[in-house]
C-alpha positions in Angstrom: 8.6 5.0 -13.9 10.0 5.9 -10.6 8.9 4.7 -7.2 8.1 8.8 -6.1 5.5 8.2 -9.6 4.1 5.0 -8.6 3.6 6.3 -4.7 1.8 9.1 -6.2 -0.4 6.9 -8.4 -1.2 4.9 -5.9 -2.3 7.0 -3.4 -4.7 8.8 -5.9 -6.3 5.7 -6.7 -6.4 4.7 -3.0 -7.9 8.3 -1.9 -10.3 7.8 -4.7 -12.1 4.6 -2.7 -12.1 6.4 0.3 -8.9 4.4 1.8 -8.5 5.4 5.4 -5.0 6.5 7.4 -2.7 6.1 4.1 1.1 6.2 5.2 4.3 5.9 3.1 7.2 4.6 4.9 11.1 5.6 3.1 12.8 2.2 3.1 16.0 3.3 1.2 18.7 2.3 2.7 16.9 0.5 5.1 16.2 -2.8 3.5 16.4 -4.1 -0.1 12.5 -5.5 -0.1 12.0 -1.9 -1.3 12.0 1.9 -1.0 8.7 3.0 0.0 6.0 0.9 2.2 2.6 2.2 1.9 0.4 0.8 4.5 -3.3 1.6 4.5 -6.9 1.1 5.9 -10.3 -0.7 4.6 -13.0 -0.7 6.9 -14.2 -4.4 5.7 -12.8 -6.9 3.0 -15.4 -5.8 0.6 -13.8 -2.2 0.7 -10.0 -4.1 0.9 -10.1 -5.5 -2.5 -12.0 -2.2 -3.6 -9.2 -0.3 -2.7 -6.7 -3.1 -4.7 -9.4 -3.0 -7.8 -8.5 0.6 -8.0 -4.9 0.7 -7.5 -4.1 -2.2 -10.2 -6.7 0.1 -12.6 -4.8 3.1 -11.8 -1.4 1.2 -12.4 -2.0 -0.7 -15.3 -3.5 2.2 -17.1 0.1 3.9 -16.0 1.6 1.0 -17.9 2.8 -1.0 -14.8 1.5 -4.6 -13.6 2.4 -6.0 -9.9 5.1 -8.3 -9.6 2.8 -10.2 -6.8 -0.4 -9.9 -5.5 -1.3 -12.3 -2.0 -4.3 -12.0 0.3 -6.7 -11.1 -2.1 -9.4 -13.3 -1.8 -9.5 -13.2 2.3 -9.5 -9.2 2.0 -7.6 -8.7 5.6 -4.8 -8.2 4.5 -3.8 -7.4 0.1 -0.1 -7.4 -0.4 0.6 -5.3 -3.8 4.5 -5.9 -4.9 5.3 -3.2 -7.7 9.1 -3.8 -7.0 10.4 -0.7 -5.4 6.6 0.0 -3.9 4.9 -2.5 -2.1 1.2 -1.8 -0.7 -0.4 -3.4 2.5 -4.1 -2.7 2.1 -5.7 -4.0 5.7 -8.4 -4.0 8.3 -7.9 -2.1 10.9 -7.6 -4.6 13.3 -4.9 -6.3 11.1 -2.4 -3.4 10.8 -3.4 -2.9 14.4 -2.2 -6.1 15.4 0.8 -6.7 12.4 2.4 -2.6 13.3 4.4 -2.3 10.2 5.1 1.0 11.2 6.5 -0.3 14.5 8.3 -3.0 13.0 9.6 -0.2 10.5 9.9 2.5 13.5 13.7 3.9 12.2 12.4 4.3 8.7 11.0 8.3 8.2 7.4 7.8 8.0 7.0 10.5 4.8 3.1 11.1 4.8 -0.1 10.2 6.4 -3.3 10.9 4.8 -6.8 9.9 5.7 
């Protein structure tokens, strides 16, 4: 499966749990972590791991498992490592304070949703 598949995937399942202010960052050439970021909201840690729940649903019934899965049981901040794609489901407050997108400011941000 490609990364542009899984982005797609995972953004359906994400939309579906009402995931707030999805982006996608393109890391290619940028960094060898990976070659898309998607970074997104949940308003509490209940909705957090709702919005993981779905995305690993989504995934596995797309025949692909995550390589790592961390912050899961706090539900500030879910780290979802599908190789080429990795997912940072967060608070508000957390992606606030962490700015991925800062930190990743000469990567093209692709999309933004929600």
């Amino acid at each position: 499966m490609t990364a542009e598949q899984k982005v797609d995937i995972i953004v359906r399942a994400a939309e579906e749990v009402k995931a707030e202010d999805i982006s996608q960052i393109d890391l290619r050439g940028k960094t060898i972590l990976a070659d898309y970021f998607l970074l997104m909201n949940g308003r509490s840690s209940i909705q957090v791991r709702a919005i993981v729940d779905k995305i690993i649903e989504f995934m596995e019934e797309a025949g692909e498992r995550e390589v790592r899965l961390e912050g899961y049981v706090r539900g500030e901040w879910v780290l979802l490592d599908y190789g080429d794609v990795v997912v940072h489901v967060m608070q508000p407050e957390v992606r606030e304070f962490y700015a991925l997108e800062e930190f990743w400011r000469g990567a093209p941000l692709l999309d933004k949703r929600g």
